[in-house]
N, C-alpha and C positions, 0 to 999 in steps of 0.2 A: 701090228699093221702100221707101217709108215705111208703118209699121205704127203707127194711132192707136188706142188703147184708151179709153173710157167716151165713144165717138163722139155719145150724147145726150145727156152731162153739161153740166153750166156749163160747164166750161173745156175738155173734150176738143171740145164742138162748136165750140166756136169756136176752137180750133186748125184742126181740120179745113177748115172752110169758109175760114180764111184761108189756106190750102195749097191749095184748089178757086179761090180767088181769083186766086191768084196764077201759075195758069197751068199749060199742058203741060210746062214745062221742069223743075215742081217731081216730073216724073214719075211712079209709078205708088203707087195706095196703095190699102194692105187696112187695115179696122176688125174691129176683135173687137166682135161686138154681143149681146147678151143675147136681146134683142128687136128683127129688123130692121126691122120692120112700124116701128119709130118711128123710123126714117133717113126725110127729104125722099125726095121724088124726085127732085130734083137729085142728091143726093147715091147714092144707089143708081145710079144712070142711070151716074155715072162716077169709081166706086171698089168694089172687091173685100169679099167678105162673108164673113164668117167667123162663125157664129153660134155663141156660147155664152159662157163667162165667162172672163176672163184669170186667174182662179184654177186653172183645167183645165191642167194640161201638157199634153195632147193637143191643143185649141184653140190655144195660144201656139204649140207646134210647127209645126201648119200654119201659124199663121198668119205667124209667123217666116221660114218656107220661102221663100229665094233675098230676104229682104227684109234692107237696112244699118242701117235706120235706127227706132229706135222712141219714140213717145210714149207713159211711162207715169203713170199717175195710179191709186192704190190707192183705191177708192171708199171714201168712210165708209159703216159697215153697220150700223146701231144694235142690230139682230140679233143680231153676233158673240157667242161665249162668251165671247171672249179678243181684247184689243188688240193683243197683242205676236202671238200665232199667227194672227189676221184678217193681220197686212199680213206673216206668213212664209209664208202660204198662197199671198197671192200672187205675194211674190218669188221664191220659189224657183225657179216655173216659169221665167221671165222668167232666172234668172241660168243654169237649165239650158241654153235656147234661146243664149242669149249664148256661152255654152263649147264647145257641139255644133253651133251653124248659122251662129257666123261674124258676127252683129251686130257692129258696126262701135263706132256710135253710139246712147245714148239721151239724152234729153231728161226728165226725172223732174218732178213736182212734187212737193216737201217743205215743209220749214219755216226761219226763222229758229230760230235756239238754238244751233247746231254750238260747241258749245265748252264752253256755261255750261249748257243747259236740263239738270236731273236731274230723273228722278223724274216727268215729265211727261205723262205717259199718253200722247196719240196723239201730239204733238210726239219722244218720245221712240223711240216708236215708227216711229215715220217717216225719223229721223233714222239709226236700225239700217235699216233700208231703204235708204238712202244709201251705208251702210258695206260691206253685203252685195253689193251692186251695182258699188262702187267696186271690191272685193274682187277680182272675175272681169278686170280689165283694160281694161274697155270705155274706151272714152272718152265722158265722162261730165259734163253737166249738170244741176245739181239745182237747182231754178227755189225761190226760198227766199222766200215772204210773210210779214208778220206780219198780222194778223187781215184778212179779207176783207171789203169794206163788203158784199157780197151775205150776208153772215150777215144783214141788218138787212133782208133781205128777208121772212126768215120771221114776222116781227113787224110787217107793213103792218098788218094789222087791228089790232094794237092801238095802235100811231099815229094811225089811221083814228078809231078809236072814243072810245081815250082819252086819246091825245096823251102816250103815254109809251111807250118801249123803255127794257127792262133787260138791264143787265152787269152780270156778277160782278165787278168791275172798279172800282177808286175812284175815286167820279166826277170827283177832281181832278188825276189821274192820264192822264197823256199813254198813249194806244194809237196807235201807228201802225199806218196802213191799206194798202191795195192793193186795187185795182178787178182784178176776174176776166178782163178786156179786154186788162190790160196782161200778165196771165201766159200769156195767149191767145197775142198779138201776138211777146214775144219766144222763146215756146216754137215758134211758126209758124218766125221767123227762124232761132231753130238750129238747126232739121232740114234746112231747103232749104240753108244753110250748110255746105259740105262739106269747110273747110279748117279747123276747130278740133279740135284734139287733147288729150289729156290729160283731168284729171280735175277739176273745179272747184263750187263752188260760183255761182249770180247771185242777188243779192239783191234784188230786188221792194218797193221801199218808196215810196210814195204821197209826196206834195210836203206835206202836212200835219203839222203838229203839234197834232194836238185831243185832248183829253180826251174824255169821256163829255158832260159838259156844254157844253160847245163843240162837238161834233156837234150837239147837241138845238137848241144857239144855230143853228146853219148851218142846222135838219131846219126849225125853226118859220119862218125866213122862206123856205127854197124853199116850203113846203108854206101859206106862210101862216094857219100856227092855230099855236098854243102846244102845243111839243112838250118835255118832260121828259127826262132822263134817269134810271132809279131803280136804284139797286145791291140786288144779289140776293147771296144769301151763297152761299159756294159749295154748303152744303148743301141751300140751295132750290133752287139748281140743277140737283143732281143728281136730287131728287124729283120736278123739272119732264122730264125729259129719260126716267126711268123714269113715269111716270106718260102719256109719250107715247110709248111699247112700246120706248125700249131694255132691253137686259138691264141688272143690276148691275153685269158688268163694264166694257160699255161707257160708263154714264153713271158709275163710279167712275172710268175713263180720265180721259173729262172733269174729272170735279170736280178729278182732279192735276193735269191741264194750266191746270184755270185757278187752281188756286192756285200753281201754276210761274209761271207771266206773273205774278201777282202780286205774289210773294217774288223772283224771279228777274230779273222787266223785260227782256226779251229782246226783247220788242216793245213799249220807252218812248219818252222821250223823248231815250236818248243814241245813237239808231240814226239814222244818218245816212240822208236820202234816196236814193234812187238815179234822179233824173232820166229818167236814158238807156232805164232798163227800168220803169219806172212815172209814165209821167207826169200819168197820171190823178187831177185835184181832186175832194176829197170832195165840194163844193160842186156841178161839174157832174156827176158820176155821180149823186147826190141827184136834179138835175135830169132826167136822163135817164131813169131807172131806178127809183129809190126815189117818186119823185113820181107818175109813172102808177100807178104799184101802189098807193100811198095813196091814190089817188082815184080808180081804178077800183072 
């Protein structure tokens, strides 16, 4: 039994459906859903429901019940009062389940940093999430990105309108990427995978080496109009991110994590690709993804 959490997120749905893909022999799986009314029917029709939030120990219990295998993904909640106690809320549950029902296996997404990122707000954050989880014995993969191009989703319209996206980020400065597809793809793989042990880190790193302004070079001729890049300070940052209902502490999270990538470059240009687990080009995911958005 595989147990998939945030089953109508970016990346838990498309775990999921690649696990519905790939057949009866990936056999039997329950979702913790908030909301089930917003699963397919596909996907209702031939997987187990478990309604509420994997913050609930009670919810993670049932849902854990006689299952080896879990995908976990801590949702971002602009909401929280606290970074560090948003994602202990919801590991805890999760490492009780692990100690008292017998999970085998999970599959996490976190982040790049493990070694260097301080100070970092959710990166760091995330990365204690790792530690705790690792903590309990499981055997254990942490699916590890550095920035995800679907962040560039939330800013179609202003591509759209004004032919610019902003990062707090120096636009001459390498960010490596990862397309949400390929954390999909080999988080599907290590759950149906029954023979890896132990405890490890996968790094998730896109085939690119672009800056800010070299994405905007790659955005303007997929999108064919003249597309910018423009650097925001981390303080406008954070006034942008509270000014669109997170709390203080959440958008103060943020503003550490982006001035950690800054100071820190944990996600530059001396992080090697990883092919095998991302091989997704910024170029065709633009095409795929970021281009209908812009011109729808």
């Amino acid at each position: 039994m595989i147990v998939i959490t945030t089953p109508t997120g970016r990346i838990g749905s498309q775990v999921l459906h690649s696990l519905l893909d790939a057949g009866d022999g990936v056999g039997a799986i329950r979702v913790i859903a908030r909301d089930p009314a917003r699963l397919s029917p596909r996907v209702r029709e031939r997987v187990e429901v478990v309604r509420g939030s994997h913050a609930d120990p009670d919810v993670v219990a049932k849902a854990c019940a006689g299952a080896d295998r879990v995908f976990w993904l801590v949702p971002p909640t602009p909401g929280a009062d606290s970074v560090e106690g948003h994602f202990r809320d919801f590991t805890e549950p999760l490492c009780e389940a692990i100690e008292r029902q017998g999970i085998e296996r999970v599959v996490a997404v976190s982040t790049l940093g493990r070694g260097i990122a301080k100070n970092a707000g959710q990166i760091s954050a995330s990365l204690a999430m790792d530690e705790r989880i690792a903590a309990t014995g499981v055997h254990y993969r942490a699916l590890c990105p550095p920035f995800l191009m679907e962040n560039l989703l939330g800013q179609a319209e202003a591509i759209r309108s004004q032919g610019v996206f902003f990062l707090a980020r120096t636009a001459d400065r390498v960010l490596r990427t990862c397309a949400t597809r390929d954390i999909a793809a080999t988080g599907a793989r290590l759950l149906i995978d029954g023979s890896w042990t132990g405890q490890g880190d996968v790094p998730l790193v896109g085939p690119d080496v672009l800056t800010p302004e070299g994405m905007a070079r790659v955005l303007t001729e997929v999108v064919e109009r003249p597309v910018r890049a423009q650097q925001t300070t981390v303080a406008e940052y954070k006034a942008t991110m509270m000014r669109l209902g997170a709390t203080e502490a959440w958008a103060q999270g943020l503003a550490d994590m982006t001035e950690a990538l800054n100071d820190q470059d944990f996600y530059g240009a001396d992080v090697p690709s990883t092919p095998e687990t991302a091989p997704t080009p910024f170029r065709q995911w633009c095409e795929e993804v970021l281009k209908p958005a812009v011109l729808a």
